[in-house]
C-alpha positions as CSV (number, residue, x, y, z in Angstrom):
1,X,-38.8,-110.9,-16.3
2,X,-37.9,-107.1,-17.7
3,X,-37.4,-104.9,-14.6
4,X,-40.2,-102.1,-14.5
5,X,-37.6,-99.5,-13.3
6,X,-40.3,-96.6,-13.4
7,X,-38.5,-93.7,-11.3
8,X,-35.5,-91.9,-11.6
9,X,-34.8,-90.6,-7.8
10,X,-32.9,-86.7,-7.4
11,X,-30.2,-88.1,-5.1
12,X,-28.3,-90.2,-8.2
13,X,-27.8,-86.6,-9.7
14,X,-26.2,-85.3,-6.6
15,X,-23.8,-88.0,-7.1
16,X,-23.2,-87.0,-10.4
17,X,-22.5,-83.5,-9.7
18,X,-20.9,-83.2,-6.4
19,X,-24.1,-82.4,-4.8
20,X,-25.0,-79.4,-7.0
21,X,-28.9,-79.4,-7.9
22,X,-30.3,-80.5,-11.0
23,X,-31.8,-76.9,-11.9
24,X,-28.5,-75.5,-11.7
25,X,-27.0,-77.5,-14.1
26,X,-30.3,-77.1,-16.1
27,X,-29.7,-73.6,-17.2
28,X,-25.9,-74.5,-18.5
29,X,-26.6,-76.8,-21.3
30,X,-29.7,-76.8,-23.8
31,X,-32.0,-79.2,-24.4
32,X,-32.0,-81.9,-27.0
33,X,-34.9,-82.9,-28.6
34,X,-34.7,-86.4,-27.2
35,X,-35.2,-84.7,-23.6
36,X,-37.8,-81.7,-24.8
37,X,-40.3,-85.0,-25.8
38,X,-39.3,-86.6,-22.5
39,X,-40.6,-83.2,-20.7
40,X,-43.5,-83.1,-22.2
41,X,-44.6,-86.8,-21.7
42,X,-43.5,-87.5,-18.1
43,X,-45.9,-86.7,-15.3
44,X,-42.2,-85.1,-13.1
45,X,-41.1,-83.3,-15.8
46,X,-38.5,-82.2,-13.2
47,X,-37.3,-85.7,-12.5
48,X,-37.2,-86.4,-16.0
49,X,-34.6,-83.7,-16.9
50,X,-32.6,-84.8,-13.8
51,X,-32.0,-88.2,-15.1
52,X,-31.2,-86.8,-18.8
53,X,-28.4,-84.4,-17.1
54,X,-27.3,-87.3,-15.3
55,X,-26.7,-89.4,-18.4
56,X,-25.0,-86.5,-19.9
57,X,-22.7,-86.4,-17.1
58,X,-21.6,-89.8,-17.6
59,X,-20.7,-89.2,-21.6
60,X,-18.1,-87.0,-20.4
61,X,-16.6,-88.8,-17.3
62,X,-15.9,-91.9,-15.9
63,X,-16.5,-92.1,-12.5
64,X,-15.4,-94.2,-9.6
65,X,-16.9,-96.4,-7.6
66,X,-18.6,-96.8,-11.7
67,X,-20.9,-99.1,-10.0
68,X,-21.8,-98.6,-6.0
69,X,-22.8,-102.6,-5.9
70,X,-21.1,-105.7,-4.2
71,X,-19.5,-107.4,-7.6
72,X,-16.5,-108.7,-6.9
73,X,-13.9,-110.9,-8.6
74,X,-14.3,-109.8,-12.1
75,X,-13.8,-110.5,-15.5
76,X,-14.2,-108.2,-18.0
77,X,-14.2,-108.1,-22.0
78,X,-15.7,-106.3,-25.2
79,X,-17.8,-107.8,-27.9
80,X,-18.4,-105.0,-30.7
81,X,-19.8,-102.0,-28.8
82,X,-21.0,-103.5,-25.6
83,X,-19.0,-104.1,-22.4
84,X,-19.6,-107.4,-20.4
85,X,-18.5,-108.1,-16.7
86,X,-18.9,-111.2,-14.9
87,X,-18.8,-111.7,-10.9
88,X,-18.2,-114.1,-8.0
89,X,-21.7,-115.2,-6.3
90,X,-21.0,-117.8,-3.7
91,X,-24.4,-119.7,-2.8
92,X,-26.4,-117.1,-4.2
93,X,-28.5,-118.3,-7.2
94,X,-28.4,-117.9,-9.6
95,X,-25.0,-117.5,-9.7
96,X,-22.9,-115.6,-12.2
97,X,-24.0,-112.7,-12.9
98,X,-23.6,-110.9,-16.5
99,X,-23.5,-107.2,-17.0
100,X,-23.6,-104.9,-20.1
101,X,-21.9,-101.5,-20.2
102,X,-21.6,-99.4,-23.4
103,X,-19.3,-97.1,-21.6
104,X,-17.7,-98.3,-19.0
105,X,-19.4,-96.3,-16.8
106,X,-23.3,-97.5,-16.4
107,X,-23.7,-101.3,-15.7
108,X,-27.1,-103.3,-15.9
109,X,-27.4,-106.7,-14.9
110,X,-28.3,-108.9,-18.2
111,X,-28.5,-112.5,-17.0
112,X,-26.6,-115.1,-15.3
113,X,-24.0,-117.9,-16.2
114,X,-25.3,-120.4,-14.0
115,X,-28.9,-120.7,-13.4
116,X,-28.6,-123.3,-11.3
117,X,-25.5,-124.2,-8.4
118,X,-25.9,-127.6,-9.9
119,X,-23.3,-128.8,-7.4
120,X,-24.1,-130.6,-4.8
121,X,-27.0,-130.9,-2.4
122,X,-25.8,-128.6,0.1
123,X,-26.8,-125.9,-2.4
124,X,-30.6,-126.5,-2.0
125,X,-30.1,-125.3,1.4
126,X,-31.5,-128.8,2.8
127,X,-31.4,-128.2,6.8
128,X,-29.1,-126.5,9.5
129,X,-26.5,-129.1,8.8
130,X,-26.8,-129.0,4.9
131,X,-25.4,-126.1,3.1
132,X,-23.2,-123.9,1.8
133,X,-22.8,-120.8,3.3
134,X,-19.0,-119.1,1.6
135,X,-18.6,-121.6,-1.0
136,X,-19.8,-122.1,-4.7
137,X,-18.7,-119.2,-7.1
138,X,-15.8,-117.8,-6.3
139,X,-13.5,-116.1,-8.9
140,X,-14.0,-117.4,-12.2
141,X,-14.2,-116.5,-15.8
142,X,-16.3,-115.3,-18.6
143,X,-15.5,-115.2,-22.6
144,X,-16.9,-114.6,-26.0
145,X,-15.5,-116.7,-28.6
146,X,-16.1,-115.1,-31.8
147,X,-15.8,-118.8,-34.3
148,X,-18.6,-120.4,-32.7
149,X,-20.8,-117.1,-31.3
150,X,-20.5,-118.7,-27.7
151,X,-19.8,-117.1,-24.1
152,X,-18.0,-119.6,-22.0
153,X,-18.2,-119.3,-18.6
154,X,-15.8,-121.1,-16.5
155,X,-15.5,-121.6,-12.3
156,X,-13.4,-124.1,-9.9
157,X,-16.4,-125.2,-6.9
158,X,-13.6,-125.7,-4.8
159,X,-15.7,-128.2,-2.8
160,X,-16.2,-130.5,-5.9
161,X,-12.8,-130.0,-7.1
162,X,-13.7,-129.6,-10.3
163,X,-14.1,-126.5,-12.9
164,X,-17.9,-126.0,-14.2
165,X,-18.4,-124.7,-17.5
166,X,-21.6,-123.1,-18.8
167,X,-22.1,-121.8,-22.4
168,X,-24.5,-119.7,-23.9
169,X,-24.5,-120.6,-27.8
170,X,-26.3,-118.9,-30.7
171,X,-26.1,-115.6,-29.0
172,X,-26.2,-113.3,-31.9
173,X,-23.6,-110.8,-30.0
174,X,-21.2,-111.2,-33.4
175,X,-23.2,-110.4,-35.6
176,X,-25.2,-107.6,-33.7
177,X,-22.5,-105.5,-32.5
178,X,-22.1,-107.2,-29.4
179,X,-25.6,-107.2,-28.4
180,X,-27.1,-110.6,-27.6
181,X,-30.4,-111.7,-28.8
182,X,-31.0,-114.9,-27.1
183,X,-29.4,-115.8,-24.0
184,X,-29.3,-119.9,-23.5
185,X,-27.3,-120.9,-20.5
186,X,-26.3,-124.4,-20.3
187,X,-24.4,-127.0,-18.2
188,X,-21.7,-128.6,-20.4
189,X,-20.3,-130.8,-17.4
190,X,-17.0,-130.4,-15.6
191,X,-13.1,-130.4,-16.2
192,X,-11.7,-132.7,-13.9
193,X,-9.1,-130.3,-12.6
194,X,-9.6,-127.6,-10.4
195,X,-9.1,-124.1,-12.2
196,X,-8.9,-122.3,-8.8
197,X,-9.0,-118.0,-9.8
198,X,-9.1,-118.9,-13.5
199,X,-8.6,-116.2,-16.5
200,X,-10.1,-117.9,-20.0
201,X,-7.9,-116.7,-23.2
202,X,-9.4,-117.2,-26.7
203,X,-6.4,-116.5,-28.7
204,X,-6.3,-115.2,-32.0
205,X,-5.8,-119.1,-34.2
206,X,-9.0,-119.7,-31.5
207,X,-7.3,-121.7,-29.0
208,X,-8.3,-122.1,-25.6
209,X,-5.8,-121.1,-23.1
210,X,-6.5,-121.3,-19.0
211,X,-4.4,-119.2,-16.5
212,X,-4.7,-120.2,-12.9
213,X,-3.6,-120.9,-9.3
214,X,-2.6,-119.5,-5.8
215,X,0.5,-119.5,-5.0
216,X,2.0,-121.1,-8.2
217,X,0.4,-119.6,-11.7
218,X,-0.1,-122.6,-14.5
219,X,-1.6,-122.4,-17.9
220,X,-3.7,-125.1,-19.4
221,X,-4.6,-125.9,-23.1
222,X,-8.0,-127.2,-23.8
223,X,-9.3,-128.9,-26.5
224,X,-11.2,-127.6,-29.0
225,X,-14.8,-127.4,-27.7
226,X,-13.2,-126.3,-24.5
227,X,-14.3,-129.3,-22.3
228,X,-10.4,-131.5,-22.1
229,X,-7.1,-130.3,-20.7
230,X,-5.0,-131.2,-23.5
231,X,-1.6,-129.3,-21.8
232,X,-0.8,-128.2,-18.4
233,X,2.4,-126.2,-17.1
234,X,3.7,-124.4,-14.1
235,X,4.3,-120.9,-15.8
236,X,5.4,-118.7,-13.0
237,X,6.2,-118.7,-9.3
238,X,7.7,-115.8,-7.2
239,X,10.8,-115.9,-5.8
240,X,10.0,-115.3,-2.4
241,X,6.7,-117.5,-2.1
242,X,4.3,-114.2,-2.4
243,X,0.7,-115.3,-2.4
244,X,-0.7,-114.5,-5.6
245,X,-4.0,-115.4,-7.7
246,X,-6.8,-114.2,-9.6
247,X,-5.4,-114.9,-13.0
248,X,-6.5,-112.9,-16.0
249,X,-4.7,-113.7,-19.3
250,X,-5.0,-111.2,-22.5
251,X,-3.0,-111.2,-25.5
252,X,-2.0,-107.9,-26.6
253,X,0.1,-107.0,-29.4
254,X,1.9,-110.4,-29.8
255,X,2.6,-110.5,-25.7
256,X,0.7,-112.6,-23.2
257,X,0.2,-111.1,-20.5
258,X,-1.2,-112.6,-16.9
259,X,-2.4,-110.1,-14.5
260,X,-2.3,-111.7,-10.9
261,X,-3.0,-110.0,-7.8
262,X,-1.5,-110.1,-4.0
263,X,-4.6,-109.8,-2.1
264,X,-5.9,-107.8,-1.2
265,X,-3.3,-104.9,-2.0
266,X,-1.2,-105.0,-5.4
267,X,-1.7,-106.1,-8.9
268,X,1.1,-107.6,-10.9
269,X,1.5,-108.1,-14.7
270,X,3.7,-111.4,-16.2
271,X,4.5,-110.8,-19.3
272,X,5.7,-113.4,-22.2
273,X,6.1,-114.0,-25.8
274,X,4.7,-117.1,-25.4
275,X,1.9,-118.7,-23.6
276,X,4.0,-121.1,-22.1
277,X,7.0,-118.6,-20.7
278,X,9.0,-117.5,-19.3
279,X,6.9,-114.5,-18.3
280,X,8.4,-111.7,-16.6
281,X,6.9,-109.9,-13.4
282,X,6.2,-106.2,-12.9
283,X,3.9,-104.5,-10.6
284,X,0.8,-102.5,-11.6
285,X,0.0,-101.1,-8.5
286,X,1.2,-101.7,-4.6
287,X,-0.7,-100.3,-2.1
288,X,-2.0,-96.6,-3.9
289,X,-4.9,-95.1,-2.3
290,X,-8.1,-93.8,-3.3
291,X,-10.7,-92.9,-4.9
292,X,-12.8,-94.1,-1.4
293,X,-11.9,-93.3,2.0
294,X,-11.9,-96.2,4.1
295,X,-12.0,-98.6,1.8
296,X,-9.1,-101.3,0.4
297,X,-6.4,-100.8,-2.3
298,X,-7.9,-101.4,-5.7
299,X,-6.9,-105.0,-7.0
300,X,-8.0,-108.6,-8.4
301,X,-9.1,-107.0,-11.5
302,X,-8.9,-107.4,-15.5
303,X,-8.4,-104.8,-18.4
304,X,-10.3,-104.3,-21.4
305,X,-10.1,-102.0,-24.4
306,X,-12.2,-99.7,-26.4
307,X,-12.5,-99.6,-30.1
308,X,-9.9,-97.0,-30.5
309,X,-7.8,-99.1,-28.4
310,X,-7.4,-97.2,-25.5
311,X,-6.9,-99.9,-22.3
312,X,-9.0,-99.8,-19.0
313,X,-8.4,-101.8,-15.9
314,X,-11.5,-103.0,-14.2
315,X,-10.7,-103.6,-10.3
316,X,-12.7,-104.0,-7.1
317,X,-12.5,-102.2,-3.5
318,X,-12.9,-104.0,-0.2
319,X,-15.9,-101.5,1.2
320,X,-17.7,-103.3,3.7
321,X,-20.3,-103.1,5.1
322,X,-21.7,-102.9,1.5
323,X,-18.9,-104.9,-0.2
324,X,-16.8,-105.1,-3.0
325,X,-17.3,-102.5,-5.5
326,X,-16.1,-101.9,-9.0
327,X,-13.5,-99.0,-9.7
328,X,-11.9,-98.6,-13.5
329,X,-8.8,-96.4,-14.3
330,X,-6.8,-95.7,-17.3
331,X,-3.8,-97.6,-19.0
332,X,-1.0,-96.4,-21.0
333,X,1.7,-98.9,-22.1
334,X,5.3,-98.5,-22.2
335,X,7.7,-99.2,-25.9
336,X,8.3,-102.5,-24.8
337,X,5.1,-103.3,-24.2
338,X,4.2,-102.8,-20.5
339,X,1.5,-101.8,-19.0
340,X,0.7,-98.7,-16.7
341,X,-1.8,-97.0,-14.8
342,X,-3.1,-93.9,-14.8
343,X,-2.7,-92.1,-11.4
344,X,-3.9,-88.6,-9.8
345,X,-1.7,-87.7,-7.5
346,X,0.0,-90.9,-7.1
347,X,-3.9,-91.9,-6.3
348,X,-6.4,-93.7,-8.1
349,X,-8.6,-91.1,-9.5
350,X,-12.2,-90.3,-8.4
351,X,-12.8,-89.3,-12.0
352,X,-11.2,-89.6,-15.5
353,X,-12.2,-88.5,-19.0
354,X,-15.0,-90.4,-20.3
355,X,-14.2,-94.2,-22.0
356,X,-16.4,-94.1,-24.5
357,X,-19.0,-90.6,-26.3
358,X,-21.9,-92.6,-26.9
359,X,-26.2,-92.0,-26.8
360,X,-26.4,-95.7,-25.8
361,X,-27.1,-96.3,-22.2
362,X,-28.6,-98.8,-19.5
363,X,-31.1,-98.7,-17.2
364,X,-30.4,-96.9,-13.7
365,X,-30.5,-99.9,-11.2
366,X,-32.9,-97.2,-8.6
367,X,-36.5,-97.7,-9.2
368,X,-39.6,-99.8,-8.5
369,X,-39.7,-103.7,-9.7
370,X,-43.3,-104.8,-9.5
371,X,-42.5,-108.6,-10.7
372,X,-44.5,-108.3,-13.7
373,X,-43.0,-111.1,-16.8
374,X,-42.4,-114.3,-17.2
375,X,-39.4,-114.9,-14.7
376,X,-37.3,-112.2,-12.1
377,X,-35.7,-109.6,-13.7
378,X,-31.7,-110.6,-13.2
379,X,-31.3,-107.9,-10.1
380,X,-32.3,-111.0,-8.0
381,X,-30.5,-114.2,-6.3
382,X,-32.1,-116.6,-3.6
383,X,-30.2,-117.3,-0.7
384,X,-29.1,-120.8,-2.3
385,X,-31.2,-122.4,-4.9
386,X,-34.9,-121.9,-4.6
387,X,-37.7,-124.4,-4.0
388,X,-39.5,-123.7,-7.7
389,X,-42.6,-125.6,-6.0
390,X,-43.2,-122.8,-3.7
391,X,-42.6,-119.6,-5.4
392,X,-44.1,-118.0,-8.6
393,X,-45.4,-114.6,-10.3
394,X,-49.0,-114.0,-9.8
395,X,-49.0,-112.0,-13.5
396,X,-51.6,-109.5,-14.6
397,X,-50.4,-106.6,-12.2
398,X,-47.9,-108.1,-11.2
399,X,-46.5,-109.7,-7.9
400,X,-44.2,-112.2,-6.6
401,X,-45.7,-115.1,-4.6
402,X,-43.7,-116.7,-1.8
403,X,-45.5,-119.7,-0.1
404,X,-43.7,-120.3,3.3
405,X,-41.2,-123.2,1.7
406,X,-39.5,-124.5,5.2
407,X,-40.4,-125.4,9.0
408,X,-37.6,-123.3,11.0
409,X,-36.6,-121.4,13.5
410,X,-33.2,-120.0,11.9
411,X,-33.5,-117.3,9.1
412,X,-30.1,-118.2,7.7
413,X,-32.1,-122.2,7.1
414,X,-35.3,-121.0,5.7
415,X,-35.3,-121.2,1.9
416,X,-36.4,-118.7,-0.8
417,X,-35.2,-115.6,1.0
418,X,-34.6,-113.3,-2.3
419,X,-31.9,-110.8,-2.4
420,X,-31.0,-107.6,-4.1
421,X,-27.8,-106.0,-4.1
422,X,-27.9,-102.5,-1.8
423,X,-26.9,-99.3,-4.2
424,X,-24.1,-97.1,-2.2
425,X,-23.1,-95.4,-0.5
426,X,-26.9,-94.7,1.2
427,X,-29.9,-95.7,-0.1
428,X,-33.1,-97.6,0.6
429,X,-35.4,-100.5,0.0
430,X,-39.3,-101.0,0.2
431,X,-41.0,-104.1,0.1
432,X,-44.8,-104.0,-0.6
433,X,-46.6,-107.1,0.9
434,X,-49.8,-109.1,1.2
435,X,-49.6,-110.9,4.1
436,X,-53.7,-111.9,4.1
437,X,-52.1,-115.6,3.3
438,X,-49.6,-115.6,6.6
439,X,-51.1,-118.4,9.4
440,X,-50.3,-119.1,12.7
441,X,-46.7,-119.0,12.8
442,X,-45.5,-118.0,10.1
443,X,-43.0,-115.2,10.2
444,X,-42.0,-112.7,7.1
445,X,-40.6,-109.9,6.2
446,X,-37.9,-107.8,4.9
447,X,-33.8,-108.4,5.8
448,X,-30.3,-107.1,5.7
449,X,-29.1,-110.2,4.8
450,X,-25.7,-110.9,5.5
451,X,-23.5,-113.1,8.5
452,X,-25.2,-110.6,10.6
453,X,-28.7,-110.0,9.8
454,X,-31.8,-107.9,11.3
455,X,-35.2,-107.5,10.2
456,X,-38.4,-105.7,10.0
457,X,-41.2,-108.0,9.7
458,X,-44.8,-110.2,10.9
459,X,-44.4,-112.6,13.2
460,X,-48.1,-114.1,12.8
461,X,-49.7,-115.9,16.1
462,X,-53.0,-117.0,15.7
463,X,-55.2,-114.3,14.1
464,X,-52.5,-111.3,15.4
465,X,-50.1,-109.9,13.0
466,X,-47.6,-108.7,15.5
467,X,-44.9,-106.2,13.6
468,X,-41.0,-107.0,15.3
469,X,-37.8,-105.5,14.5
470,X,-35.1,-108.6,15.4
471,X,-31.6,-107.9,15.2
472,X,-27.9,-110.0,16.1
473,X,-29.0,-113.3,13.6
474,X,-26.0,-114.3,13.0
475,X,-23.7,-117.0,11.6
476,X,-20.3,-118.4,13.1
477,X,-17.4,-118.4,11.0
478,X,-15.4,-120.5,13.4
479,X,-17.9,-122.9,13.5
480,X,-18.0,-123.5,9.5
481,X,-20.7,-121.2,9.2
482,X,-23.2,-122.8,11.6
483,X,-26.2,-120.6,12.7
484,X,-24.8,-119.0,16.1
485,X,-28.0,-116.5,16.7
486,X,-31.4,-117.0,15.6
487,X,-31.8,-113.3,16.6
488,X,-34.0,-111.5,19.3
489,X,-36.3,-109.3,19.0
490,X,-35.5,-105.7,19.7
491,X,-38.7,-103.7,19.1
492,X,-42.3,-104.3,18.9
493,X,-45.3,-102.0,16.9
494,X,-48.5,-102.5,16.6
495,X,-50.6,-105.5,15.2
496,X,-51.5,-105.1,11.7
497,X,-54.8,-105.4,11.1
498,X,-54.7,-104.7,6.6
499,X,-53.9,-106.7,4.9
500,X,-51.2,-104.8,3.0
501,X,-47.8,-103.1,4.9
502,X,-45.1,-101.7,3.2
503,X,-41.4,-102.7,5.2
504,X,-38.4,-100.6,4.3
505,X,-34.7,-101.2,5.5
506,X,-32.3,-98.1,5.2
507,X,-28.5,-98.4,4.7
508,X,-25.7,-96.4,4.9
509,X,-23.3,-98.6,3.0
510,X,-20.0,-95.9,3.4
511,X,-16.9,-97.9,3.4
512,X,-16.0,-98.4,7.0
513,X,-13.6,-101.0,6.2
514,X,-10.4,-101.1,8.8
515,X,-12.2,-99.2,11.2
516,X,-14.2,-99.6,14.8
517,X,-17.1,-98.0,13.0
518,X,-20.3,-99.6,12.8
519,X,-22.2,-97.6,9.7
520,X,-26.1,-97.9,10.8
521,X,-29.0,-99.3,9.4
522,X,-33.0,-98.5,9.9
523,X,-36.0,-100.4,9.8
524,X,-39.6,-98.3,9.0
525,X,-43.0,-99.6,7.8
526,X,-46.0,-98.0,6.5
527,X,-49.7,-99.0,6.0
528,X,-50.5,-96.8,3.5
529,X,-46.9,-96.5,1.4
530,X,-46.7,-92.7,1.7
531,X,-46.4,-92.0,5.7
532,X,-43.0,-94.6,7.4
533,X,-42.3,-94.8,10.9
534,X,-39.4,-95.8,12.4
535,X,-39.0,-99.3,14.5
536,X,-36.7,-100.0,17.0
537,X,-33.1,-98.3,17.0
538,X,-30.3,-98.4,14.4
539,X,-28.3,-101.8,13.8
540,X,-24.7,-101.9,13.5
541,X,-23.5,-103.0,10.1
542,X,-20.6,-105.1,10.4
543,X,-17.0,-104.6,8.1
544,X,-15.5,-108.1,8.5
545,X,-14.6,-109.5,4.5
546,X,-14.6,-113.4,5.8
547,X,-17.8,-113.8,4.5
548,X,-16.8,-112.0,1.6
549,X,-20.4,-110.4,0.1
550,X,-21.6,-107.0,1.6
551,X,-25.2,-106.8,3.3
552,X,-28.2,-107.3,0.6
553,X,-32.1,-106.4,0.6
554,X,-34.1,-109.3,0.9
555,X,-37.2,-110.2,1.7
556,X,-38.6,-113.9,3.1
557,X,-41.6,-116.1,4.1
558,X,-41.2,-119.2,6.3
559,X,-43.4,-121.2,8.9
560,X,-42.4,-122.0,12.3
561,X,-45.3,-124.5,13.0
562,X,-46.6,-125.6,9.4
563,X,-46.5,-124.9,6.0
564,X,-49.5,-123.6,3.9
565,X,-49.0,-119.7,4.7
566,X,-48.0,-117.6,2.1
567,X,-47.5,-113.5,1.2
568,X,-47.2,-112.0,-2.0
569,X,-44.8,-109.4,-2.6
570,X,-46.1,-106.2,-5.0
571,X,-43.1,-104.3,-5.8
572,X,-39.5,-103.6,-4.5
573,X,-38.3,-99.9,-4.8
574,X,-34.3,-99.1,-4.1
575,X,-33.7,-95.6,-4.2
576,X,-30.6,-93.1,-2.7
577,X,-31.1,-91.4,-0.3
């Protein structure tokens, strides 16, 4: 469905100018006529200028973190005048996602590659014993190929052992600038070999080159629809056995070039006259700081250019609790044809020059989704693949149905929990629920989602909506993922007697990552959506990567006695705070 983003929230402009306030940057500049008509139709004319000030901020900088969202393991490209940017998802589905850019500094989630982890069982989320917690989508690839107006996407499931392709044909993105009219994901079957970390080349006769591997880098020709390796070779290994992967393979100026990264602190270039080698090795980066404070070294990344060929390289940050997080610098090249980045201070900068002057833009990922459409709006993944029998969109006014789809005890079990990425570094999300259709049982409500959850929610028992804050679910690494805790709860409120409540979790996603510090989270409700109190205490965030995705939104429905119960959800608001 189209996300009804209706509210443009103050904070995002403190981001956007170092915590000066709108009105102060108000009286600098003057007014275009695209914002005087926005004045004078929005109801907060004050809000409205605040997001036009923003946008004009972004024409003239790029900032970093360019996106404060867990989207790791990217792949990055340019098809005319629009920027695409593909991520890792695990057992999230859909899985995959795509997201546009006309600047390289405002991102929107577009759609995904893989509507479906067609890939096994375990990805329905079948029992306790059944599923696939840290496996799935892991570093992969995504391509336009210009011949055939086709994005390939491309991914090893490690626990198949095979590499999944997806395409999206007659897209239109050619001959529209890069803008797609029709996306049409589908399955085209495997390749038989595992592309583990893979980087997809279209090369300039169109053929189909594949760069992957860990700790050996090899390079495999497919055929011409892209579904048969017809060559495979060892291209590169390091002389001392250094670990490296994430393969991204460009060709730039006659050179092929493989950017491979050490995780999770350097990123080195091979460089070749030929697909096949001998490449040469030189580093990009080793260790540099910056632009976040307790946060990783920028790395496992990909480069992309701009019409007037200026290069950007596209990498991620380890900043748990909230994740991986996309950061984007500068490259100049030396005369024989290596590449280098752009440093302040011997740091990766907090901000550069602007990518791209353009009045094209996205939509701000803060604001108010009231499930209105045909289908979600592609912010959202279930926690595994959905049961489609017990979910839907009411329509009319909107809503999201969620009919209790499993008999459990164990969060991390129960099926169609939906999750939305958390916007950094502090924000929060409101969930606006129906819960006349809860029975006996039945518990629901809204989650920080991660290997170590809590929630604010209804536990229902017999006609008594009790209102619980549980913390310490958690999941057991060393036990390949099992359910450890099933949670406790921490703090009770009082029984809701309406039938509407509006639960809100509140994050403070600051990179703690490397440190003894817990950042905290809130839980709050409200029965009429104006007036929150707070439940329980504050819960610890953890900053361990081993699960690898930061702590989501999310929201769930599930029976502990029997099925039947249901709650629809109104709207979902994110907004900084």
């Amino acid at each position: 469905m189209t996300s009804h983003y209706i509210d443009f929230d103050l904070p995002r402009v403190a981001l956007c100018f170092n915590g000066e306030r709108p009105e102060e940057h108000a009286g600098k500049r003057s007014i275009s006529a695209r914002e005087t008509v926005c004045l004078e139709s929005q109801t907060s004319r004050y809000k409205c200028l605040a997001q036009f000030i923003c946008l004009q901020a972004a024409r003239t900088a790029l900032n970093n973190p360019v996106l404060w969202e867990d989207y790791p393991d990217l792949d990055v490209f340019r098809v005319g005048d629009v920027f695409y940017y593909s991520s890792s998802t695990f057992a999230f589905s859909p899985g995959a996602p795509v997201l546009k850019s006309y600047d390289l500094s405002n991102w929107a989630p577009v759609t995904h590659s893989v509507p479906t982890l067609s890939f096994g069982s375990r990805y329905n989320l079948n029992s306790a014993t059944d599923r696939a917690y840290v496996k799935g989508i892991w570093a992969s690839t995504l391509q336009y190929r210009k011949s055939n107006d086709v994005f390939y996407w491309m991914g090893c499931v490690q626990d198949t052992g095979q590499t999944h392709v997806w395409t999206s044909a007659n897209s239109g993105a050619g001959a529209n600038n890069g803008e797609v009219t029709n996306w049409n994901w589908t399955s085209r079957g495997t390749i038989s070999r595992c592309y583990y970390d893979c980087g997809l080349l279209i090369d300039e006769d169109d053929t189909m080159y594949v760069a992957y591997g860990n700790p050996k880098i090899s390079v495999a020709q497919l055929s011409t629809d892209g579904m048969k390796e017809v060559r495979n070779q060892q291209v590169f290994a390091t002389s001392d056995n250094t670990v490296i992967e994430g393969s991204r393979m460009y060709k730039v100026k006659g050179n092929y070039y493989i950017f491979v990264t050490r995780p999770a602190n350097a990123e080195f270039v091979l460089k070749s006259k030929s697909p096949w080698g001998p490449y040469e090795m030189r580093t990009l980066l080793d260790g540099i700081s910056g632009p976040l404070s307790n946060a990783g070294v920028a790395h496992q990344g990909g480069i992309v250019d701009t019409k007037d060929g200026t290069y950007y390289y596209v990498a991620f940050l380890d900043a748990y609790p909230g994740g991986r997080i996309p950061v984007a610098a500068p490259l100049t090249w030396t005369s024989d044809g290596w590449p280098q980045l752009v440093k302040d201070n011997n740091a990766w900068g907090k901000s550069y020059p602007a990518a791209v002057q353009t009045s094209k833009t996205v939509p701000f990922v803060t604001g108010t989704d009231t499930f209105q459409g045909s289908s979600l709006s592609p912010e959202w993944e279930w926690n595994h693949n959905p049961d489609n029998s017990k979910w839907k969109l009411v329509g009319g006014s909107g809503g999201l149905n969620l009919q209790a789809a499993t008999v459990t005890n164990d969060l991390f079990t129960a099926r169609n929990t939906l999750t939305h990425r958390i916007i950094g570094p502090k924000s929060h999300g409101t969930f606006r629920l129906d819960i006349s259709g809860m029975r006996d049982g039945d518990r629901a409500g809204a989650v920080l989602f991660r290997d170590v959850a809590a929630y604010i929610g209804i536990h229902k028992e017999g006609n008594n909506a009790k209102l619980v804050f549980v913390n310490n679910l958690s999941l057991d690494q060393s036990n390949g993922w099992a359910t450890k805790s099933t949670g406790s709860v921490a703090a009770s409120g009082p029984s809701i007697a309406s039938s509407e409540i509006w639960l809100r979790a509140q994050a403070d996603i600051t990179p703690a990552f490397g440190t003894n510090t817990q950042r905290q989270a809130t839980f709050w409700y409200s029965t009429d959506g104006s007036n929150f109190s707070q439940l329980g205490g504050g819960f610890g965030m953890v900053n361990s990567w081993q699960f690898f995705t930061g702590y989501r939104y999310g929201v769930f429905n599930f029976a502990t006695r029997g099925l039947g119960g249901q709650v629809t959800v109104k709207s979902f608001d994110m907004q900084l705070i």
